[in-house]
LOROVO-883907 format. One line per 5 residues: number of its first residue (from 1); their letters; for each residue x, y, z of N, C-alpha, C. Coordinates in Angstrom, 1 decimal. Layout:
# LOROVO-883907
NUM	a	X Y Z X Y Z X Y Z; ...
***
This chain:
# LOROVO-883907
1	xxxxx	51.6 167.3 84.2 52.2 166.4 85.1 52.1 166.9 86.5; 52.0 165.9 87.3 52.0 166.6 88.9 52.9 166.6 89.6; 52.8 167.7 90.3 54.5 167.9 90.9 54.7 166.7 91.8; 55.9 166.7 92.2 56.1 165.4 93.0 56.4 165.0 94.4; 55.3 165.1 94.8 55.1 164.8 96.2 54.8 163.2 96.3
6	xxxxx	55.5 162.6 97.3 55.8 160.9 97.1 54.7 160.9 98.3; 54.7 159.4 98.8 53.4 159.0 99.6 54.6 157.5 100.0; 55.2 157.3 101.4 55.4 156.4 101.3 54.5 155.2 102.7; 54.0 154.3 102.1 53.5 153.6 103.1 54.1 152.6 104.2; 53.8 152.2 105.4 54.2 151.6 106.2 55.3 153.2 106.9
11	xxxxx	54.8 154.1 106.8 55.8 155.1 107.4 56.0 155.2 109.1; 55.3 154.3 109.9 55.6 154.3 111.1 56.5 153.3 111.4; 57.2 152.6 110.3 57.9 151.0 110.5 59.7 151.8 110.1; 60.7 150.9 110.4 61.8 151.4 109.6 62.1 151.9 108.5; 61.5 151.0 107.4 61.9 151.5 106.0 61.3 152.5 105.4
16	xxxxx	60.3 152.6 106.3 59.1 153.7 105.6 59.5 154.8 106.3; 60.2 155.1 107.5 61.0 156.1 108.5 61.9 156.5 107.3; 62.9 155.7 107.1 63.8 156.3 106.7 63.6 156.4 105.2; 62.5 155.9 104.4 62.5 156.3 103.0 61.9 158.1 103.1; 61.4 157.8 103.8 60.4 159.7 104.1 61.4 160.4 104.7
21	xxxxx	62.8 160.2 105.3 63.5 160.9 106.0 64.6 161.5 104.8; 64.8 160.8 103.7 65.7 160.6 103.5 65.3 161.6 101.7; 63.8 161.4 101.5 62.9 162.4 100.2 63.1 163.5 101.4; 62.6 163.8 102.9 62.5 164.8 102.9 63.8 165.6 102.9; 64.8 165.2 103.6 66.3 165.7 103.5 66.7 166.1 102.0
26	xxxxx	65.9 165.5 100.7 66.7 165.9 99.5 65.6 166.7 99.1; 64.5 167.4 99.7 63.9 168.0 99.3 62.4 167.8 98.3; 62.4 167.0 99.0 60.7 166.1 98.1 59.9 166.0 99.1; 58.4 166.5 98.7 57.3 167.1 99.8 57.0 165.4 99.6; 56.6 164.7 101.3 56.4 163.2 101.5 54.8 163.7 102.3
31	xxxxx	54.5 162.5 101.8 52.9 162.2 102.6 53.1 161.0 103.2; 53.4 160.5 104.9 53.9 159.7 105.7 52.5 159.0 105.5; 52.1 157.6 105.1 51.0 156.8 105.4 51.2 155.9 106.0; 50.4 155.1 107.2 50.5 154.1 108.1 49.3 153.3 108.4; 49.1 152.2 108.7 48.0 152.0 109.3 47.6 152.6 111.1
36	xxxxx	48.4 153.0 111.3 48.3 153.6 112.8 48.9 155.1 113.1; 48.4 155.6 113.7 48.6 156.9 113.9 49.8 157.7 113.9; 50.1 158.4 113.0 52.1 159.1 112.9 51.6 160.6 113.5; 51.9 161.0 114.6 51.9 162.3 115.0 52.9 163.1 113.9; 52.1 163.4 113.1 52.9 164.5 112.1 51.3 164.5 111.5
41	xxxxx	52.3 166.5 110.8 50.8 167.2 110.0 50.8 166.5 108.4; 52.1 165.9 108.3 51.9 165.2 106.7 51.7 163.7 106.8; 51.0 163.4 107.7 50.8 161.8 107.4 49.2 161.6 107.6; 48.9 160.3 106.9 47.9 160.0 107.1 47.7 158.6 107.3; 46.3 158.0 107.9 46.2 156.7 108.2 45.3 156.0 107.0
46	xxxxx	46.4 154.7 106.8 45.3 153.4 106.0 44.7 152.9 106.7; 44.0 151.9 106.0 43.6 150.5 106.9 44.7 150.0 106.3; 44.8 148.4 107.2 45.9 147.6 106.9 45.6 146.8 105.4; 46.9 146.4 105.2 46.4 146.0 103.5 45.5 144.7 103.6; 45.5 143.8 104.5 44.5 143.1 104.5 42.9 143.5 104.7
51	xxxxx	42.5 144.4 105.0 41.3 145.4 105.1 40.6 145.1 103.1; 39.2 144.4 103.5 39.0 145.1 102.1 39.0 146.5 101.4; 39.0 147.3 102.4 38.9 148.7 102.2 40.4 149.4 101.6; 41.8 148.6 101.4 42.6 149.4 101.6 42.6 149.9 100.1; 42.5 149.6 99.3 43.0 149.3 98.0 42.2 150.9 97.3
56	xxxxx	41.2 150.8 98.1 40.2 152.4 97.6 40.4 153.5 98.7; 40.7 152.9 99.6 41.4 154.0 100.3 42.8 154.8 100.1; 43.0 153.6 99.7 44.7 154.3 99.1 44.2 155.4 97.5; 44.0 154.9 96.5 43.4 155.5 95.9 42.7 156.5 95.9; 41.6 156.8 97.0 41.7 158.0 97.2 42.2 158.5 97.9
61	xxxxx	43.4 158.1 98.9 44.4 159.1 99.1 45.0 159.7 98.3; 45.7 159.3 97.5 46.6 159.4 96.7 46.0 160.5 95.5; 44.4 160.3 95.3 44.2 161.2 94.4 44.1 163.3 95.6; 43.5 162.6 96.7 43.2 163.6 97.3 44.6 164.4 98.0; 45.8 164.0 98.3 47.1 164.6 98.1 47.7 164.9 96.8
66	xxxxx	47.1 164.5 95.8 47.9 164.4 94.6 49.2 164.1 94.7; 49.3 163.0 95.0 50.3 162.0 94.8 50.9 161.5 93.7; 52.3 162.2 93.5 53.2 161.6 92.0 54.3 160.2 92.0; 54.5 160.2 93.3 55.1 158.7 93.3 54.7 158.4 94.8; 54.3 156.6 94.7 54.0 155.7 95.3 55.3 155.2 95.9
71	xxxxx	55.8 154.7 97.5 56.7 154.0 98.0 55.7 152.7 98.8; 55.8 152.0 98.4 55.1 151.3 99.9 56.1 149.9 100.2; 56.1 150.0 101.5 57.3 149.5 101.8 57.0 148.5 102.7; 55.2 148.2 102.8 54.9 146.9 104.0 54.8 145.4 103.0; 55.3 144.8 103.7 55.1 143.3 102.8 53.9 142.9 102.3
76	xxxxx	52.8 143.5 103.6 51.5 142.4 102.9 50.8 143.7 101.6; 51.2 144.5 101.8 50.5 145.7 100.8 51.3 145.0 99.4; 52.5 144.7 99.4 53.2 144.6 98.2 52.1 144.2 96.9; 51.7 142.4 96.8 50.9 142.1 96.0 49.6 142.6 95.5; 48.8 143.3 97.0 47.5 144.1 96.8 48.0 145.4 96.0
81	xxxxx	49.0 146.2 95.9 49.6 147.0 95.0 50.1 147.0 93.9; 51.0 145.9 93.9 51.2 144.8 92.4 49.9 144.9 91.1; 48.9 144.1 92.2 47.9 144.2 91.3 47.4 145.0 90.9; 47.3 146.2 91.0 46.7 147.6 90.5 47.7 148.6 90.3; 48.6 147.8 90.2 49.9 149.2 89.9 49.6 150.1 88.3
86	xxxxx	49.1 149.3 87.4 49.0 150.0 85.7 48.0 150.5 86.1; 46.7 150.5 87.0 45.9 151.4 87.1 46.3 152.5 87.8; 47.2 152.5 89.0 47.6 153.6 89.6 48.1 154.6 89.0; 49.1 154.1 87.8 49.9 154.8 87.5 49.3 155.4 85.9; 48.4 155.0 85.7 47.5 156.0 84.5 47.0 157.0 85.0
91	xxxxx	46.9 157.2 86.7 46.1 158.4 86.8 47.5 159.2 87.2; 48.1 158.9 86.9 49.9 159.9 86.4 50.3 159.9 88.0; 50.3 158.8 88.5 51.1 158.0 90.0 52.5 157.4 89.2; 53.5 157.4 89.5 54.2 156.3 89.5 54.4 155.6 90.4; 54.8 154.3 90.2 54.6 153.2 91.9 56.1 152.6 91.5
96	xxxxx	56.9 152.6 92.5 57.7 152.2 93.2 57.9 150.6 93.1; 57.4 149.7 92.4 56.9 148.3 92.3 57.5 147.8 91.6; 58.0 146.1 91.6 58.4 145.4 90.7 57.0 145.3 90.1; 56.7 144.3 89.1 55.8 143.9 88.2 55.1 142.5 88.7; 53.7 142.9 88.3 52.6 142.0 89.9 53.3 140.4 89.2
101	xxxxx	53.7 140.3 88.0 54.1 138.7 88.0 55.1 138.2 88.3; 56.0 138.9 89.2 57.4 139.1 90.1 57.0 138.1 91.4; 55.5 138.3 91.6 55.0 138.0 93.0 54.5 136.7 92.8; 54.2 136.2 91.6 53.6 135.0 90.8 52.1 134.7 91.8; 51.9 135.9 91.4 50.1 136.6 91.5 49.4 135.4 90.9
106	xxxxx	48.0 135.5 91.5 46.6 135.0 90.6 45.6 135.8 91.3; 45.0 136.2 90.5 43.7 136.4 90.8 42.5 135.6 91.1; 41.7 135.8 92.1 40.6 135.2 92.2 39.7 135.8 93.0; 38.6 135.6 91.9 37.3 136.8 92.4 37.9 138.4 93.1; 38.9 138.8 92.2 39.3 140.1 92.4 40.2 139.9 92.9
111	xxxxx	40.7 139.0 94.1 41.8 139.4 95.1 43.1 138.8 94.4; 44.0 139.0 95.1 45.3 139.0 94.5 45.7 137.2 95.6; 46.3 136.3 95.0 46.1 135.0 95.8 47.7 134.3 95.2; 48.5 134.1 96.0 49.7 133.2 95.9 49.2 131.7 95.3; 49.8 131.0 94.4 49.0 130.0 94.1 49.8 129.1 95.2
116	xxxxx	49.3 127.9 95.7 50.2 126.7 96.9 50.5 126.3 96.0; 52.2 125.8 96.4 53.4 125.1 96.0 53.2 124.0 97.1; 53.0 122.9 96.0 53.4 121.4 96.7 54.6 120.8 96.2; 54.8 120.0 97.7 56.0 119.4 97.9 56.1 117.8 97.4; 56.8 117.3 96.8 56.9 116.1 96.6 57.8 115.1 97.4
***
């Protein structure tokens, strides 16, 4: 098992401030991730989760810090993470995540897609 150094995303926003503030104060090594630049030696930059790129970038972040638990804490990442959470977490991640049918997900041609709610 890998020791447990957390990774939480959106770390230049509030929640992600104070989730990293609050592992570091109890003593858990954090990996600060953002889509924009965190002047600290433990963060690093995504693309934003609408990027087709983020989803393998995160991935290989997370392998290349060896990352034991996932926080992500930006809204639009939520679903793109949903949907790949049982694969993250086989490579011995745990993710921080409700369950992608929480979000009342669909897939289509890979992507993760809200179905429209019509009004009557």
């Amino acid at each position: 098992m890998k020791s447990l150094v957390a990774m939480v995303t959106g770390a230049g926003g509030p929640a992600g401030r104070a989730v990293s503030e609050y592992f570091q104060d109890v003593g858990i090594a954090v990996v600060r991730a953002d889509m924009n630049v965190i002047p600290d030696s433990n963060s690093m930059r995504l693309p934003a989760a609408s990027d087709q790129s983020f989803i393998c970038a995160l991935n290989q972040a997370l392998a290349e810090a060896q990352i034991g638990l996932l926080i992500p804490t930006v809204t639009e990442e939520l679903p793109r993470i949903a949907e790949c959470r049982d694969s993250i977490r086989q490579k011995d991640c745990a993710v921080f995540l409700s369950d992608p049918d929480r979000y009342g997900l669909q897939t289509i041609n890979g992507e993760p897609h809200k179905p429209s709610s019509s009004m009557a």
